[in-house]
C-alpha positions as CSV (number, residue, x, y, z in Angstrom):
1,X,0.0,0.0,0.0
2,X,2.8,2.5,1.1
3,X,5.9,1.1,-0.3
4,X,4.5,0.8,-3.4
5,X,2.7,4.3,-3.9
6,X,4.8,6.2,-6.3
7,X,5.6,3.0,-8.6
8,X,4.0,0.3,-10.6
9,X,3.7,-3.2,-9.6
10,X,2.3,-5.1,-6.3
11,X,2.0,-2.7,-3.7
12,X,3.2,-3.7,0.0
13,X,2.6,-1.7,2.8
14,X,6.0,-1.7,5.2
15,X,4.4,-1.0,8.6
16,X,1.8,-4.2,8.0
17,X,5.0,-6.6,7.4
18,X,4.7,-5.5,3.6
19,X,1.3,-7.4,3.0
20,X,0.3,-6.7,-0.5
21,X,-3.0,-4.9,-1.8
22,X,-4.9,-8.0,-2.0
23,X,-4.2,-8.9,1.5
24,X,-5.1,-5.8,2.6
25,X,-8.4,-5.9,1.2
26,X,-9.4,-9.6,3.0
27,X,-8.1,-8.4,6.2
28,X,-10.1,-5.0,6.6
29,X,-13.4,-4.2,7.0
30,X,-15.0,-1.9,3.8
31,X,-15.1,1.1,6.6
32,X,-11.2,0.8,7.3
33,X,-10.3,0.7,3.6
34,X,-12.6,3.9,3.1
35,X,-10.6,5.2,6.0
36,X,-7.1,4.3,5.0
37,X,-7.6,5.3,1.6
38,X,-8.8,9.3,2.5
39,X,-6.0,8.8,4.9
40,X,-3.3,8.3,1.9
41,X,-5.4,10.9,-0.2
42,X,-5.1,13.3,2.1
43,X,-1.4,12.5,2.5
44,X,-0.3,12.4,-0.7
45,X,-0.7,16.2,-1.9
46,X,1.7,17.2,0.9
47,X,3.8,14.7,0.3
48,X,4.3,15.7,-3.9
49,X,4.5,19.2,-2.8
50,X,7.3,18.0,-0.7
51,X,9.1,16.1,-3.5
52,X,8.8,18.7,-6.3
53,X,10.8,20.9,-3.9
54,X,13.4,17.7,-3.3
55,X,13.5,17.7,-7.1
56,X,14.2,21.2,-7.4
57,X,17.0,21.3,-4.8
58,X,18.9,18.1,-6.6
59,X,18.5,20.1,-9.7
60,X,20.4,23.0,-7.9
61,X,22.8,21.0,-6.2
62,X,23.8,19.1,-10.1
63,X,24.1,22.9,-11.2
64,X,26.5,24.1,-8.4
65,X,28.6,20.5,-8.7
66,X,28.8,20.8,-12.8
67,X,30.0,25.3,-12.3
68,X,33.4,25.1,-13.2
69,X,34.6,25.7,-9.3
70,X,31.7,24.3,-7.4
71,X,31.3,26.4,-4.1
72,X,31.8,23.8,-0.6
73,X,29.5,26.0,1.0
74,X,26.6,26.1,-0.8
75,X,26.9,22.5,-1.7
76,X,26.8,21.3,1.6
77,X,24.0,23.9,2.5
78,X,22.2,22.4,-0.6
79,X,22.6,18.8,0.5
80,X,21.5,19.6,4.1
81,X,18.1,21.9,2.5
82,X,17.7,18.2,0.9
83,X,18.6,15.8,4.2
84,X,16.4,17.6,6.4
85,X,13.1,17.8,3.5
86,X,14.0,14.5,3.4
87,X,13.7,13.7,6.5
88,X,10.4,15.2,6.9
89,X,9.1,13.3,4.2
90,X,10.1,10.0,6.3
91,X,8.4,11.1,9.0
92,X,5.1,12.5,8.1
93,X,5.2,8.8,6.3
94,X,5.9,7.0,9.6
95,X,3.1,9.3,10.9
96,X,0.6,8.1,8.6
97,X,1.2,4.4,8.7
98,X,1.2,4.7,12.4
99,X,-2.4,6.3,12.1
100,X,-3.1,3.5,9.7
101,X,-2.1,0.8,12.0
102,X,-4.3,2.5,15.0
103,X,-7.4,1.9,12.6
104,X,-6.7,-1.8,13.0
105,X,-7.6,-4.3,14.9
106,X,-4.8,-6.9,17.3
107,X,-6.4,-10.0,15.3
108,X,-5.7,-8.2,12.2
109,X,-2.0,-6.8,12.6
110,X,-1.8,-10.4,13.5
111,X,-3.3,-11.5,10.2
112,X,-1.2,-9.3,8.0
113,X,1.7,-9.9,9.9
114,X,1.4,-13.5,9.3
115,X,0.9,-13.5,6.0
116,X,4.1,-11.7,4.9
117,X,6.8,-14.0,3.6
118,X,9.3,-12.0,5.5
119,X,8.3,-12.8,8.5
120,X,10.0,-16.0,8.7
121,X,13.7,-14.4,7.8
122,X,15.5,-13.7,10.9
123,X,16.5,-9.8,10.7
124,X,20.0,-10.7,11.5
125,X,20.5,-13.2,9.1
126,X,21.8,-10.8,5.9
127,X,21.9,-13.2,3.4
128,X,18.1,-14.6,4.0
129,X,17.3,-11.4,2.6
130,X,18.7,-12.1,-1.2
């Protein structure tokens, strides 16, 4: 659901063990999914706003590093302008998947978390992952 929301593909939401869309959908009741889905909708404009301004900075920080005598300053004040937007971005997403996960249930985290292939790989174990 979240992981997924910018590309193509089988969408997986990260803070429900990555459970895919059609998970999602036998798991939740039709209210939640009305309720997550104005949730993400109401996200999402913020969000895009927040990335056309990441976008514009990386296109400014590519200008100063391509000048014929780049200026340390400015690129590292560039590069922090894009760390901390950055960072804000991560957390207003972290913000709305916890507000997601309030709307459900025990039993269903349960559910969802279950049904995640990745739930059986031990975190610690690197190579499990590829």
């Amino acid at each position: 659901m979240m992981k997924g929301m910018m590309g193509g593909g089988m969408m997986t939401c990260p803070m429900m063990g990555g459970a895919g869309m059609g998970m999602m959908r036998e798991v939740l009741d039709p209210e939640q999914h009305d309720e997550m889905r104005a949730l993400m909708q109401e996200h999402r404009p913020a969000q895009f706003e927040r990335m056309g301004r990441l976008m514009n900075l990386r296109e400014d920080l590519m200008a100063e590093m391509r000048g014929e005598r780049p200026d340390p300053e400015e690129v590292q004040a560039l590069h922090g302008r894009m760390a901390e937007l950055h960072g804000e971005m991560m957390a207003e997403r972290v913000r709305l998947e916890n507000t997601m996960n309030d709307l459900l249930t025990d039993e269903q985290r349960q559910q969802l978390q279950q049904a995640t292939p990745e739930s059986d790989v031990d975190p610690e174990d690197h190579e499990a992952h590829h």
